[in-house]
C-alpha positions in Angstrom: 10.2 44.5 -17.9 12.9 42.6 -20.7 11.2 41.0 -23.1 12.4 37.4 -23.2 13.3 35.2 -26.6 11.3 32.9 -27.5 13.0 29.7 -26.3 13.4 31.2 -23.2 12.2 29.0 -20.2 10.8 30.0 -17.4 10.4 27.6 -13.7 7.5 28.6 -11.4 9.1 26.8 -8.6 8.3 29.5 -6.1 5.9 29.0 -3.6 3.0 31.7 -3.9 0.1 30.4 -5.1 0.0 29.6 -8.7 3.3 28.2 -8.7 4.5 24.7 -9.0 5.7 24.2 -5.6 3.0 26.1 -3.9 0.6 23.7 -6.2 2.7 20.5 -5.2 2.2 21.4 -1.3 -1.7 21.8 -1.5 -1.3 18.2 -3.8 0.4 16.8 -0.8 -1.4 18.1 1.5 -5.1 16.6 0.1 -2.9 13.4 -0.8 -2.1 13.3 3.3 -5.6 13.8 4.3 -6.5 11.0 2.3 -4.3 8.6 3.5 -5.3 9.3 6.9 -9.0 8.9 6.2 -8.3 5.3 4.3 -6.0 4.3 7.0 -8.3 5.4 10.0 -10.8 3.1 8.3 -8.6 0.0 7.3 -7.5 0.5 11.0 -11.1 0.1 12.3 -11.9 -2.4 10.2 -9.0 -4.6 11.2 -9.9 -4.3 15.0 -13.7 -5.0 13.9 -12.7 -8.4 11.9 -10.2 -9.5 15.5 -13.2 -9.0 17.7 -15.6 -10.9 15.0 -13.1 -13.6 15.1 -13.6 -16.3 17.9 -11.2 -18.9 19.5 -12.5 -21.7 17.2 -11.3 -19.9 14.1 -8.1 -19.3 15.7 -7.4 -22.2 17.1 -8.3 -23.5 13.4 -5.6 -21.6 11.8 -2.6 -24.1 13.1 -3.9 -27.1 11.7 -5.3 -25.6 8.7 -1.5 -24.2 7.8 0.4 -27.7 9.0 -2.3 -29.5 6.4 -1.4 -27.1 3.9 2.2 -27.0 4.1 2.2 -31.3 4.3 0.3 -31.3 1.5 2.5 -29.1 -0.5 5.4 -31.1 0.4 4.2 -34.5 -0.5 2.9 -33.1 -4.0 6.7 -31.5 -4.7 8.5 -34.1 -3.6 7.9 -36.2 -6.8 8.4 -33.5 -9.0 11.5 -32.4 -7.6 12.9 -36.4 -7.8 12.8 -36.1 -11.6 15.3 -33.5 -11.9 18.1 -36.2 -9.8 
């Protein structure tokens, strides 16, 4: 075996174990399972909240949004006349 200097660098970017890119896949891979386990739940819980929500909250949600944006409007409109 050569005996290397001492500012001699060396990449592990092989893939058997102990080496970055073998390391990087078993990252990726627990980073993956993860993902799927927080997005199998944010999935169920979406579906949970649409059946928990009934036709009077829906049916809510136009006027709610018309108020909002009307409301929004009239309190802009004066400020944006002061810059004529």
């Amino acid at each position: 075996m050569r005996r290397r200097a001492p500012d001699e660098r060396r990449f592990d970017t092989g893939t058997a174990p102990g080496q970055s890119d073998a390391d990087f896949g078993q990252l990726n891979h627990a980073l993956d399972s993860v993902l799927t386990i927080n997005q199998t739940a944010l999935d169920r819980a979406v579906a949970d909240s649409d059946l928990g929500l009934g036709l009077g909250v829906t049916l809510a949600g136009g006027p709610t949004l018309a108020a909002a944006i009307t409301l929004t409007v009239l309190g802009v409109r004066p400020r944006l006349r002061e810059f004529r």
